[in-house]
C-alpha positions in Angstrom: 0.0 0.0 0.0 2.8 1.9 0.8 4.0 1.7 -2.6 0.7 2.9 -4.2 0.9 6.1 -2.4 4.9 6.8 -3.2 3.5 6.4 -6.7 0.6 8.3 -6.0 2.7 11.3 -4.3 5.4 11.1 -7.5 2.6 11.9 -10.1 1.5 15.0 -8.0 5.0 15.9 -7.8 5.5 15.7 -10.9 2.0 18.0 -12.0 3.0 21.0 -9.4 5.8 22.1 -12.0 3.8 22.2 -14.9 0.8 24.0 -13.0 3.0 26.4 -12.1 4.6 26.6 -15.3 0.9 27.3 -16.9 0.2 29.2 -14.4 3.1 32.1 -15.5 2.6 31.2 -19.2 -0.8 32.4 -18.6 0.0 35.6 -16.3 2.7 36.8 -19.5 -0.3 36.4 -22.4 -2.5 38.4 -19.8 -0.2 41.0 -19.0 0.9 41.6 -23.0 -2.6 42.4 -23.6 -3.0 44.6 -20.5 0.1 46.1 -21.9 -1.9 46.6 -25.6 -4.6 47.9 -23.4 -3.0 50.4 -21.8 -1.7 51.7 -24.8 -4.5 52.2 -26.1 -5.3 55.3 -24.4 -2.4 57.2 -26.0 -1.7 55.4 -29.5 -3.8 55.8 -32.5 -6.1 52.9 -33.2 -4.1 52.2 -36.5 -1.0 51.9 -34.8 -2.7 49.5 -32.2 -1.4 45.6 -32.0 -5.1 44.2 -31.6 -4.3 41.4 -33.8 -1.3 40.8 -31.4 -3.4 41.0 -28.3 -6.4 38.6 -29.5 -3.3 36.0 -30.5 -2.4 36.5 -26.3 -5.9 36.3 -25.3 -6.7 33.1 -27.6 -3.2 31.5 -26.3 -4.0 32.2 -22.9 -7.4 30.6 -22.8 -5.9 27.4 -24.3 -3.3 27.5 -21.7 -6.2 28.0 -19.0 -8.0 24.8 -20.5 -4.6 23.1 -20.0 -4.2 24.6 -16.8 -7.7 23.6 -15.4 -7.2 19.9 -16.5 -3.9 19.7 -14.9 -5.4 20.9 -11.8 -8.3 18.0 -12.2 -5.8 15.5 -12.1 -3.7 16.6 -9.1 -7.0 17.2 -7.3 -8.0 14.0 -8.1 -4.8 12.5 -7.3 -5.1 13.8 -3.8 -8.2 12.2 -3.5 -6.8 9.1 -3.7 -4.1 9.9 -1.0 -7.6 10.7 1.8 
């Protein structure tokens, strides 16, 4: 049983990283089109990356999708630990 759980504990381990990593792929997209956002106030709209900052947006919900399904699996990982 022991073994089970070592097993257990290494998958969850090995999901933290990459929910973190996720976690600041997602924060950068977000912040690049806050960053298009806030320029927006003081550029002219023809000069304006929108293109650029739907490409961040779209990438970022993907990585969200990712994100949420990674998070599934360590929660239900943990689950099995109870």
């Amino acid at each position: 049983m022991n073994e089970a759980r070592a097993i257990v504990k290494g998958h969850i381990a090995d999901l933290k990283p990459k929910k973190n990593e996720l976690a600041g792929r997602i924060a950068a997209n977000l912040r690049a089109v806050k960053n298009t956002l806030a320029a927006s106030a003081v550029t002219p709209i023809d000069q304006l990356d929108i293109e650029g900052a739907a490409v961040h947006l779209s990438e970022a919900a993907a990585l969200k999708a990712e994100y949420l399904e990674t998070c599934g699996k360590i929660a239900a990982l943990e689950r099995e630990l109870e």
